[in-house]
PDB file of N, H, CA, C and O in Angstrom:
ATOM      1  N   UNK A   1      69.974  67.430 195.803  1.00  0.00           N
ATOM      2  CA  UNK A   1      70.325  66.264 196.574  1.00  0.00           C
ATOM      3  C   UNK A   1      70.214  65.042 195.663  1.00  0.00           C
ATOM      4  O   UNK A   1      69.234  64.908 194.930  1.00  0.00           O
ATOM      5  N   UNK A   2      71.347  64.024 195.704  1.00  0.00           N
ATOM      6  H   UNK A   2      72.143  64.132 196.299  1.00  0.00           H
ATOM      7  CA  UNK A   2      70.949  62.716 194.754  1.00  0.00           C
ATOM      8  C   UNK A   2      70.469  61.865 195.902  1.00  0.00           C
ATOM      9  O   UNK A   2      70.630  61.942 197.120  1.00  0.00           O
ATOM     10  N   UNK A   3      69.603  60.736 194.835  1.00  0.00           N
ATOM     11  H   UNK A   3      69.473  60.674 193.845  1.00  0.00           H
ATOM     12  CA  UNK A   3      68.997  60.162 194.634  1.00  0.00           C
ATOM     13  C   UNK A   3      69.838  58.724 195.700  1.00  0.00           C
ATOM     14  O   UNK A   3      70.916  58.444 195.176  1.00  0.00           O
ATOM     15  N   UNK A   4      69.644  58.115 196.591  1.00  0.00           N
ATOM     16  H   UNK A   4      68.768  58.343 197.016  1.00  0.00           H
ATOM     17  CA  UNK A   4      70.271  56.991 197.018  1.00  0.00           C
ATOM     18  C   UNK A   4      69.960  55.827 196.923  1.00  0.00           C
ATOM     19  O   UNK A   4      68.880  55.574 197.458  1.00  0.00           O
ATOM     20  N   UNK A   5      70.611  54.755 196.321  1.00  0.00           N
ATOM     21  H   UNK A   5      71.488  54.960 195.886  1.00  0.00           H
ATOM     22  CA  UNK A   5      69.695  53.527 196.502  1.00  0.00           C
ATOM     23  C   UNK A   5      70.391  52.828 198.019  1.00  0.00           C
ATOM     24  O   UNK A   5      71.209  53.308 198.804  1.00  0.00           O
ATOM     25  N   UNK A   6      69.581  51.343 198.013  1.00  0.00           N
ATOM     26  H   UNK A   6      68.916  50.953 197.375  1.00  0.00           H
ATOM     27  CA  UNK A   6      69.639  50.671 198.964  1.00  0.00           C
ATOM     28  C   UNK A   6      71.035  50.073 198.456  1.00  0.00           C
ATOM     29  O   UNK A   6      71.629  50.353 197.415  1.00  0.00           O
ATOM     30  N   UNK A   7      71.392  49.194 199.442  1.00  0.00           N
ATOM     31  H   UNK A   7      70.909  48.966 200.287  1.00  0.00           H
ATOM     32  CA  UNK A   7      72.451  48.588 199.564  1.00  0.00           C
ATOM     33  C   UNK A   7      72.530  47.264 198.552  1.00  0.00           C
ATOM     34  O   UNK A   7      71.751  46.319 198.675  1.00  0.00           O
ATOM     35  N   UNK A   8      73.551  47.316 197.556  1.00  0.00           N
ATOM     36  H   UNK A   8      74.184  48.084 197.456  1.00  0.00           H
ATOM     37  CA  UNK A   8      73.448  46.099 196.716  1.00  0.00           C
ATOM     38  C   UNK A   8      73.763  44.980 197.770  1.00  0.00           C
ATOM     39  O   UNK A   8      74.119  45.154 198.935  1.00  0.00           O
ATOM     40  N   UNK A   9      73.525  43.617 197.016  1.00  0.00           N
ATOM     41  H   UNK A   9      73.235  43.476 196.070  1.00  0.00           H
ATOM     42  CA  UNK A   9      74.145  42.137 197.649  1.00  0.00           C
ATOM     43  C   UNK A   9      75.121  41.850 197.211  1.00  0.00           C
ATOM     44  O   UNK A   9      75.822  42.663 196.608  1.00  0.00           O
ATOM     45  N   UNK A  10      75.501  40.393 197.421  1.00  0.00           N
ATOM     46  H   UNK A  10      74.931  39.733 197.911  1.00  0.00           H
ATOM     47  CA  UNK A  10      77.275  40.479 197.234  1.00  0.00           C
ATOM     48  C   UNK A  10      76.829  39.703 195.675  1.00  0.00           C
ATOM     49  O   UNK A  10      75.814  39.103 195.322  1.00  0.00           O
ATOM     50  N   UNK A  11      77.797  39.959 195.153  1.00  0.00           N
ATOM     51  H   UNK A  11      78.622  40.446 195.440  1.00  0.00           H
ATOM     52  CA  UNK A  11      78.440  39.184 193.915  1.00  0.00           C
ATOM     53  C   UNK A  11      78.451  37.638 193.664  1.00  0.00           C
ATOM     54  O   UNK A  11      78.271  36.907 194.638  1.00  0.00           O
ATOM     55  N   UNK A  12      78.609  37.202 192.676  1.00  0.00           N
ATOM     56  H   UNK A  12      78.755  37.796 191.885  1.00  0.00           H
ATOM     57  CA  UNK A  12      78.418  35.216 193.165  1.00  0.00           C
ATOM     58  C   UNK A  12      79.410  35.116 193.367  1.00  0.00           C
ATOM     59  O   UNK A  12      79.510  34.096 194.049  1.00  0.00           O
ATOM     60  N   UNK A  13      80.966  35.824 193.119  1.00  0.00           N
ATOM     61  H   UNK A  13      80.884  36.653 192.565  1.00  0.00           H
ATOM     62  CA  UNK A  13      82.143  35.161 193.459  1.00  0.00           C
ATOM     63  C   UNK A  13      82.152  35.910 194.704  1.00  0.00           C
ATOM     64  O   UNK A  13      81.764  35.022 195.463  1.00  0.00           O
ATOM     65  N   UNK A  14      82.305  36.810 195.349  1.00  0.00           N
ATOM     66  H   UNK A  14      82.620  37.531 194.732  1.00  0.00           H
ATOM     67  CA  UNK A  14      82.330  36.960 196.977  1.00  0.00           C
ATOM     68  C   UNK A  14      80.947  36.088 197.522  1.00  0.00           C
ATOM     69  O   UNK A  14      81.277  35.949 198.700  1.00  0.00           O
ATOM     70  N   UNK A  15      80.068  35.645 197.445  1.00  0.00           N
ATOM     71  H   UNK A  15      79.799  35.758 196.488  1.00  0.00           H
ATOM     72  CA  UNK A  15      79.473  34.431 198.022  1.00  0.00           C
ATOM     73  C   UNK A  15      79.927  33.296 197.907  1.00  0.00           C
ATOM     74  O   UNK A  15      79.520  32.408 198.657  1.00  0.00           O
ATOM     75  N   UNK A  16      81.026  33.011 196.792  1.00  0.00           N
ATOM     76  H   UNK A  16      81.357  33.733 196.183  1.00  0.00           H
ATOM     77  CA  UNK A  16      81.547  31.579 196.796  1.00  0.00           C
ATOM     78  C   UNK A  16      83.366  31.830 197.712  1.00  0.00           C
ATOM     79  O   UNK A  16      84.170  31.025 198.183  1.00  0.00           O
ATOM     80  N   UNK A  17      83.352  32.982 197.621  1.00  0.00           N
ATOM     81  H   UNK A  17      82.699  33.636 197.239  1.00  0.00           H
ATOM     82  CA  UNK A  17      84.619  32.794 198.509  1.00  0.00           C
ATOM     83  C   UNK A  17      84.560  32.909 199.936  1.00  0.00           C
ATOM     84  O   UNK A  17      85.588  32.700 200.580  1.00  0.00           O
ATOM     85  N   UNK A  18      82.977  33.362 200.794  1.00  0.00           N
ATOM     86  H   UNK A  18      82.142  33.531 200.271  1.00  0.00           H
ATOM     87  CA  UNK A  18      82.521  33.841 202.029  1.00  0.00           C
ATOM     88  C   UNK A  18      82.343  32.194 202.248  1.00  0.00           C
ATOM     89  O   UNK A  18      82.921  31.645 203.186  1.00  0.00           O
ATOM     90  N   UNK A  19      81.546  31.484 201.365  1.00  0.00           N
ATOM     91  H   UNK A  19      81.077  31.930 200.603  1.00  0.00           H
ATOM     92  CA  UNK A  19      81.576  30.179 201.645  1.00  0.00           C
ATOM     93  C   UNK A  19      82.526  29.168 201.447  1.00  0.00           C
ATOM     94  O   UNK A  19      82.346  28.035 201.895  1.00  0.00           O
ATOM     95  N   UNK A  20      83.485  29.476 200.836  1.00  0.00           N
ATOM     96  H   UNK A  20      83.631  30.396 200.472  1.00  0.00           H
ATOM     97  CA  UNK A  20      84.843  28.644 200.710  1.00  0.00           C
ATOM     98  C   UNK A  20      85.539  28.555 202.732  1.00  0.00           C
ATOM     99  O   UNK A  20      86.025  27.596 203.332  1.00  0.00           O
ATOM    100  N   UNK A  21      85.293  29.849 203.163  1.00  0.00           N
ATOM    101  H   UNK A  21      84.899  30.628 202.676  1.00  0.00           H
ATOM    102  CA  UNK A  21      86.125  30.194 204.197  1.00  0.00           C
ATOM    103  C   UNK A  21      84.922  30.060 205.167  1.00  0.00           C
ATOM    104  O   UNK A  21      85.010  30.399 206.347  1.00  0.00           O
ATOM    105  N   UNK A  22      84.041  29.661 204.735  1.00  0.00           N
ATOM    106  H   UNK A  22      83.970  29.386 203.776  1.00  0.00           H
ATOM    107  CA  UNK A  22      83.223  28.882 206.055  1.00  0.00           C
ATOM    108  C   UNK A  22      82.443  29.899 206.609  1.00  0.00           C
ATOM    109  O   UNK A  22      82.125  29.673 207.776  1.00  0.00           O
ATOM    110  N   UNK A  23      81.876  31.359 205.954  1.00  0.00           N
ATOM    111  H   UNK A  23      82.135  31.543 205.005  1.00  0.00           H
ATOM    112  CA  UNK A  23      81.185  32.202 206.464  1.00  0.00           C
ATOM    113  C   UNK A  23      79.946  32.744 205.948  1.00  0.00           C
ATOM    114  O   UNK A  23      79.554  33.904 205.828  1.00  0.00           O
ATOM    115  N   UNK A  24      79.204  31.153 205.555  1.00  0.00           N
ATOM    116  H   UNK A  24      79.522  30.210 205.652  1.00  0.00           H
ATOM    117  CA  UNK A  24      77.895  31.404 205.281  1.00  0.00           C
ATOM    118  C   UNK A  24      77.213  30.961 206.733  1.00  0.00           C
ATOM    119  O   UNK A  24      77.775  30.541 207.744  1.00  0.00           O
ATOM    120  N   UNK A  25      75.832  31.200 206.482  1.00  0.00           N
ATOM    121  H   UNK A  25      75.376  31.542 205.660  1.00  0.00           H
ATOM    122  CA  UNK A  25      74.451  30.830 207.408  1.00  0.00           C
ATOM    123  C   UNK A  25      74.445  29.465 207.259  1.00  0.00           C
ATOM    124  O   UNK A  25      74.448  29.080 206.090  1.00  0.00           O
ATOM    125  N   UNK A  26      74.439  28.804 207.936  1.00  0.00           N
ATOM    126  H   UNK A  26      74.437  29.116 208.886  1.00  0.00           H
ATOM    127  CA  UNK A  26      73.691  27.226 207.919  1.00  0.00           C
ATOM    128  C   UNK A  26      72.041  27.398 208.908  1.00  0.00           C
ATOM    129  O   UNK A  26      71.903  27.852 210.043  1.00  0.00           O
ATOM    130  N   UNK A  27      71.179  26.952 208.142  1.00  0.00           N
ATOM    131  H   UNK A  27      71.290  26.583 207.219  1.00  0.00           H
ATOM    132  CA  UNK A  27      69.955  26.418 208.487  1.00  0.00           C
ATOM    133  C   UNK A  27      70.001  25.602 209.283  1.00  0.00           C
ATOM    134  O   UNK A  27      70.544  24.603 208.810  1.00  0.00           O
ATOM    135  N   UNK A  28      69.523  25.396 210.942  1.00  0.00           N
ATOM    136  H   UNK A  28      69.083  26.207 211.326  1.00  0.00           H
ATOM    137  CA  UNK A  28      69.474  24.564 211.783  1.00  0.00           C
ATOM    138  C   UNK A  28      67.882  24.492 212.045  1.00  0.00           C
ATOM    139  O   UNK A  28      67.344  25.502 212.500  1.00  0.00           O
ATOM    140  N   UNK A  29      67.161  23.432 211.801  1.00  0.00           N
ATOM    141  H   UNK A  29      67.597  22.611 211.432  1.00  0.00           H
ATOM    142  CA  UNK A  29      66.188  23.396 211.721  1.00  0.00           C
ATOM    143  C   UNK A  29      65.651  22.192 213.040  1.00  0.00           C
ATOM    144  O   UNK A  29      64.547  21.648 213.048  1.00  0.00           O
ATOM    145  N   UNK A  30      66.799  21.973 214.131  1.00  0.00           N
ATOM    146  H   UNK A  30      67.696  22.415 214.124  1.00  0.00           H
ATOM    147  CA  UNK A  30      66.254  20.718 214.746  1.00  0.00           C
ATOM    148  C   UNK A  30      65.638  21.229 215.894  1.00  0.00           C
ATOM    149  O   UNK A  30      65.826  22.387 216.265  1.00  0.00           O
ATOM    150  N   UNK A  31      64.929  20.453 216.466  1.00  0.00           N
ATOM    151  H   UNK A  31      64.776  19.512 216.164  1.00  0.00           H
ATOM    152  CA  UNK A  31      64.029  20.389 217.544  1.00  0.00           C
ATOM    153  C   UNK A  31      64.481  19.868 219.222  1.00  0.00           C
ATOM    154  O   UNK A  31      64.695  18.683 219.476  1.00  0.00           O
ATOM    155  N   UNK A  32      64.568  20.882 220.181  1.00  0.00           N
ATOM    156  H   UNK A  32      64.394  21.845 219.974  1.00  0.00           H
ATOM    157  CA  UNK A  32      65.218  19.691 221.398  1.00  0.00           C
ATOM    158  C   UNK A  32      63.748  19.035 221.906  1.00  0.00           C
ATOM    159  O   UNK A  32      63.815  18.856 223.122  1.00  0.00           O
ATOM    160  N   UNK A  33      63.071  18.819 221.624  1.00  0.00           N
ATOM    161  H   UNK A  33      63.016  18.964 220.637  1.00  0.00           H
ATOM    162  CA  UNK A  33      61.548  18.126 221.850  1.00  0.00           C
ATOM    163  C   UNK A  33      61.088  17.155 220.570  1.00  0.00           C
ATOM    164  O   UNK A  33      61.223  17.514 219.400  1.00  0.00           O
ATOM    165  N   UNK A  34      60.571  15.976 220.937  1.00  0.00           N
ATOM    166  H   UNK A  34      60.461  15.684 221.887  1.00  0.00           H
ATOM    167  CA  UNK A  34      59.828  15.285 219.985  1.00  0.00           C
ATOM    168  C   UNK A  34      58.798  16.177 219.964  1.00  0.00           C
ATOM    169  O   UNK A  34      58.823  17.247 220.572  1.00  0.00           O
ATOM    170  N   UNK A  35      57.617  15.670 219.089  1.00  0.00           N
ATOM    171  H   UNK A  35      57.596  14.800 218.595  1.00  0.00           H
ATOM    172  CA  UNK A  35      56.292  16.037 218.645  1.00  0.00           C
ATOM    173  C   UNK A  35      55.679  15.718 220.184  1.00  0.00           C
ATOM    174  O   UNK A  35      55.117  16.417 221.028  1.00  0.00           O
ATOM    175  N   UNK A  36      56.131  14.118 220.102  1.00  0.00           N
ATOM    176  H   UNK A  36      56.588  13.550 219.416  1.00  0.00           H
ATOM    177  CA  UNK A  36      54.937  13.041 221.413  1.00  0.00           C
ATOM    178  C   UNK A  36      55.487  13.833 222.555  1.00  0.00           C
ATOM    179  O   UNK A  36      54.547  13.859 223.349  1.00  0.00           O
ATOM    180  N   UNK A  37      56.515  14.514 223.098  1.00  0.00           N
ATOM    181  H   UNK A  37      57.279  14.492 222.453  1.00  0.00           H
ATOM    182  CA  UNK A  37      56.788  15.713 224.339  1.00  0.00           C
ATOM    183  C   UNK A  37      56.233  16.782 224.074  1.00  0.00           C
ATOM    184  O   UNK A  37      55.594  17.178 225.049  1.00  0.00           O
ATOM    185  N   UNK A  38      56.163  17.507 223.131  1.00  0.00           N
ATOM    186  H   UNK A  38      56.681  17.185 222.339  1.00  0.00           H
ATOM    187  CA  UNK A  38      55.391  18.640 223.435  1.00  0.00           C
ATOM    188  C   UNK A  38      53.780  18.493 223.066  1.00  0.00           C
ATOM    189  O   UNK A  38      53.071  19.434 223.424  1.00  0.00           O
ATOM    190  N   UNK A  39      53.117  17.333 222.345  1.00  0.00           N
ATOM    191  H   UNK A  39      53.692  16.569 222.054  1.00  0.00           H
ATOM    192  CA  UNK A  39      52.023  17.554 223.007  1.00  0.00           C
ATOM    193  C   UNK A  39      51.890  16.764 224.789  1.00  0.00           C
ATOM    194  O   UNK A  39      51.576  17.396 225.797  1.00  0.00           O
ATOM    195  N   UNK A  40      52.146  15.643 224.748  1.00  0.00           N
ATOM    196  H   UNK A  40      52.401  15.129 223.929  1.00  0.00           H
ATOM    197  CA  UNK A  40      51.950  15.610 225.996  1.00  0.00           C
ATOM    198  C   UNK A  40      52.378  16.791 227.355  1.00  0.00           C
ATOM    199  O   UNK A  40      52.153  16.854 228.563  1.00  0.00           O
ATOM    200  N   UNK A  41      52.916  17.399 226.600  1.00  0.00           N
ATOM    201  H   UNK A  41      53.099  17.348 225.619  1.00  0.00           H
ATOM    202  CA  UNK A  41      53.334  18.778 227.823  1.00  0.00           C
ATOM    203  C   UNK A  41      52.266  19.626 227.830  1.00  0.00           C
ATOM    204  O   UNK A  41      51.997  20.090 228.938  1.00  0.00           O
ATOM    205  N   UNK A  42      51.566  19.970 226.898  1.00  0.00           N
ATOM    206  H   UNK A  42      51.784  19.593 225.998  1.00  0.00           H
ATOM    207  CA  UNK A  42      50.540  20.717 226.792  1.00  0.00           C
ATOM    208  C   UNK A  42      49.401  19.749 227.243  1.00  0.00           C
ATOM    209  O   UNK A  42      48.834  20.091 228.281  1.00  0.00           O
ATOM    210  N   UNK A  43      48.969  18.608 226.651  1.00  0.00           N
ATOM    211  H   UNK A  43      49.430  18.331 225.808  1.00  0.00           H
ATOM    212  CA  UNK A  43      47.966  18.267 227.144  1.00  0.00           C
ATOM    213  C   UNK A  43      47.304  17.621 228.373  1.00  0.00           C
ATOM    214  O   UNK A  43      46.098  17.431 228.528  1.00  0.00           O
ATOM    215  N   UNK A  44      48.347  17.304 229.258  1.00  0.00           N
ATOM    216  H   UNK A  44      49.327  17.459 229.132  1.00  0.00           H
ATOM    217  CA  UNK A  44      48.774  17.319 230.795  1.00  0.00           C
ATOM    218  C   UNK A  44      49.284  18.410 231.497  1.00  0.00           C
ATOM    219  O   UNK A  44      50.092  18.199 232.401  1.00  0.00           O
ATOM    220  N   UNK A  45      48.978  19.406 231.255  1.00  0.00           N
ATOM    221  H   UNK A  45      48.322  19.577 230.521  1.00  0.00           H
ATOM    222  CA  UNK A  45      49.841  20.751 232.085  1.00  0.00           C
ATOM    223  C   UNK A  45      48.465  20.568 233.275  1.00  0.00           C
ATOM    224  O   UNK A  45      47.441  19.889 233.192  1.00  0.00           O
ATOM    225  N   UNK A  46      49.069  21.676 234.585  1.00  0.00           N
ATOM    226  H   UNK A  46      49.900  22.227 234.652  1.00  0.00           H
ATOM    227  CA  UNK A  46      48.224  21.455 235.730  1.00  0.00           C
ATOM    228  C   UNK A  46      46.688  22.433 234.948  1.00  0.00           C
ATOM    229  O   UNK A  46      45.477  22.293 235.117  1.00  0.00           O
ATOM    230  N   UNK A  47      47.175  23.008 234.432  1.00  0.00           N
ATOM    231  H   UNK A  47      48.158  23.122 234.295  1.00  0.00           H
ATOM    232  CA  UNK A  47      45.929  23.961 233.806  1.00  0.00           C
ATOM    233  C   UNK A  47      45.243  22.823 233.411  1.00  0.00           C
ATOM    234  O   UNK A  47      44.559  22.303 234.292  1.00  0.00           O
ATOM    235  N   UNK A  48      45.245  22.458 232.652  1.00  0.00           N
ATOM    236  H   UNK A  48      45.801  22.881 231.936  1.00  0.00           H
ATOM    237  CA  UNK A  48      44.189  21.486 231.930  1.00  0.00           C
ATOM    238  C   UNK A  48      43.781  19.874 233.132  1.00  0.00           C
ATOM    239  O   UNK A  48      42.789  19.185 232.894  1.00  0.00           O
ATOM    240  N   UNK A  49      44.471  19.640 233.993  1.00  0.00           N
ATOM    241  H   UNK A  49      45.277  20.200 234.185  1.00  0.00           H
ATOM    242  CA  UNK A  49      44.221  19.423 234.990  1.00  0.00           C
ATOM    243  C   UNK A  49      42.886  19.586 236.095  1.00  0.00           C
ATOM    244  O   UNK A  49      42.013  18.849 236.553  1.00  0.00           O
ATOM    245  N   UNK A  50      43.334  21.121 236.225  1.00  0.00           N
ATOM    246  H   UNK A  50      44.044  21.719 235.853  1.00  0.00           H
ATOM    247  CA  UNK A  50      42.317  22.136 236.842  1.00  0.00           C
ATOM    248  C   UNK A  50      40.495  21.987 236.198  1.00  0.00           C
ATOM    249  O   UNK A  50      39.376  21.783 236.669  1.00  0.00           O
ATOM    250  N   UNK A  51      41.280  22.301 234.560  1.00  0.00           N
ATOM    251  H   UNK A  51      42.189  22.467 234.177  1.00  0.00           H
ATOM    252  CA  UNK A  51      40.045  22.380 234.161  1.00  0.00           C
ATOM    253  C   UNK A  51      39.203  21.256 234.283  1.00  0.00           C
ATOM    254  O   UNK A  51      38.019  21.248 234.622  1.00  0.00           O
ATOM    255  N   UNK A  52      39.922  20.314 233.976  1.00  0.00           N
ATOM    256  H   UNK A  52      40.884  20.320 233.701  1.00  0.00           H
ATOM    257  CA  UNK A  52      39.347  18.763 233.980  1.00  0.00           C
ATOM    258  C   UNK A  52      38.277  18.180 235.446  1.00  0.00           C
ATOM    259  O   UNK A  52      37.342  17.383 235.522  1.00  0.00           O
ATOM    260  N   UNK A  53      39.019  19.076 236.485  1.00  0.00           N
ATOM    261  H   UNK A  53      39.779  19.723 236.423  1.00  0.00           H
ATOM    262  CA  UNK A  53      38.427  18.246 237.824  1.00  0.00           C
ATOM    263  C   UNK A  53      37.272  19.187 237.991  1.00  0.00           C
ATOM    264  O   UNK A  53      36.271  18.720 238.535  1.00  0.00           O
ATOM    265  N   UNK A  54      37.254  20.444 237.606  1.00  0.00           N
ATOM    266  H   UNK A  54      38.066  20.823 237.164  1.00  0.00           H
ATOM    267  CA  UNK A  54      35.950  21.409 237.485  1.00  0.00           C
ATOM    268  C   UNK A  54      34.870  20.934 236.174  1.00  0.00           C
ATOM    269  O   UNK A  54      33.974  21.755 235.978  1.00  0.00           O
ATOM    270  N   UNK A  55      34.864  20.228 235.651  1.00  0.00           N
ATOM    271  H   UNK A  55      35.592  19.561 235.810  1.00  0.00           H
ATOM    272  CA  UNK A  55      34.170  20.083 234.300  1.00  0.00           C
ATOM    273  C   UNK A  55      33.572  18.738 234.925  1.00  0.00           C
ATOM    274  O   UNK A  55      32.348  18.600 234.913  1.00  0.00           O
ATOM    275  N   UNK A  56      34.460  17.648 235.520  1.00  0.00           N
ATOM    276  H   UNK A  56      35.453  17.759 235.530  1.00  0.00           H
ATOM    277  CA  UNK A  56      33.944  16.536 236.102  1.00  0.00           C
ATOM    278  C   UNK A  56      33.069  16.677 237.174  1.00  0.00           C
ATOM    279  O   UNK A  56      32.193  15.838 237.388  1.00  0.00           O
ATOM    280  N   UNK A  57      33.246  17.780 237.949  1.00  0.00           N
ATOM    281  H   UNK A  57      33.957  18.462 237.775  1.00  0.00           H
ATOM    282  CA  UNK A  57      32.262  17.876 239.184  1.00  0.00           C
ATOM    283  C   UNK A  57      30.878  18.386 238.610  1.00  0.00           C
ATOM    284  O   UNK A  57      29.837  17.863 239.007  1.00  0.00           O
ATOM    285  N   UNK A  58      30.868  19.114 237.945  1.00  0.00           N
ATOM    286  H   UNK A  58      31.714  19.539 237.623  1.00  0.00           H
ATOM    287  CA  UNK A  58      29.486  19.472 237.542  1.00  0.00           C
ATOM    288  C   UNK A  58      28.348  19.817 238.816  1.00  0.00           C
ATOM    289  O   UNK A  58      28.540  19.668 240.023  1.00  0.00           O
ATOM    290  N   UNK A  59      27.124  20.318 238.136  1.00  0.00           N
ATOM    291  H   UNK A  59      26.968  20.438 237.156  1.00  0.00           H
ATOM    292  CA  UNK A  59      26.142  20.135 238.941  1.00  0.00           C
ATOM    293  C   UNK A  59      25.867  19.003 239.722  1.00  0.00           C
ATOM    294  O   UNK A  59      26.219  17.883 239.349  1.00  0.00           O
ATOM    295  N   UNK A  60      25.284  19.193 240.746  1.00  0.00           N
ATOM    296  H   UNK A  60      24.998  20.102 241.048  1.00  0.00           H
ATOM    297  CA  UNK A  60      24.981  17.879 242.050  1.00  0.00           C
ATOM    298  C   UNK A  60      23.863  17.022 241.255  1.00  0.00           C
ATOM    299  O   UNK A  60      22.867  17.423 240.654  1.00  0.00           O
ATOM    300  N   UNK A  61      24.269  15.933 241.417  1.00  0.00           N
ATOM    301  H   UNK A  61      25.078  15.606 241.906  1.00  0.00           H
ATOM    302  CA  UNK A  61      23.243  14.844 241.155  1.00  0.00           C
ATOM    303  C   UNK A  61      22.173  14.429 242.221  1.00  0.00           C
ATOM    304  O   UNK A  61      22.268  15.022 243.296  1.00  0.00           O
ATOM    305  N   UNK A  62      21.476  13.788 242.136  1.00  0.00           N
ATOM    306  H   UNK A  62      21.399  13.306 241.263  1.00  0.00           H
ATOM    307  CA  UNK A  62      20.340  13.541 243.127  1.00  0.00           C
ATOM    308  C   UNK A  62      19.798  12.323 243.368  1.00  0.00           C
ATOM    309  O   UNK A  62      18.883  12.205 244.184  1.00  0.00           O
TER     310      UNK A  62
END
């Protein structure tokens, strides 16, 4: 039985002609949230809410 390798990559001229014709990957790196929305989403959720009004009640005072 031979020996198989893996699959080569393309060539630099079939990568410059895949990208001539517009069929590379583009990197989209944007965000539909600011930073200041997703923490305030987290740090106002009803959970933390919850926790907040249980932490404030505490033991009975006297």
């Amino acid at each position: 039985m031979a020996a198989t390798t893996g699959p080569e990559g393309l060539s630099a001229a079939e990568v410059a002609s895949r990208r001539r014709r517009g069929e590379a990957n583009a990197a989209v790196s944007r965000s539909s949230r600011s930073y200041a929305l997703i923490l305030r989403t987290n740090v106002f959720s009803l959970f933390n809410l919850v926790l907040d009004l249980f932490a404030g009640a505490g033991p009975p005072r006297r």
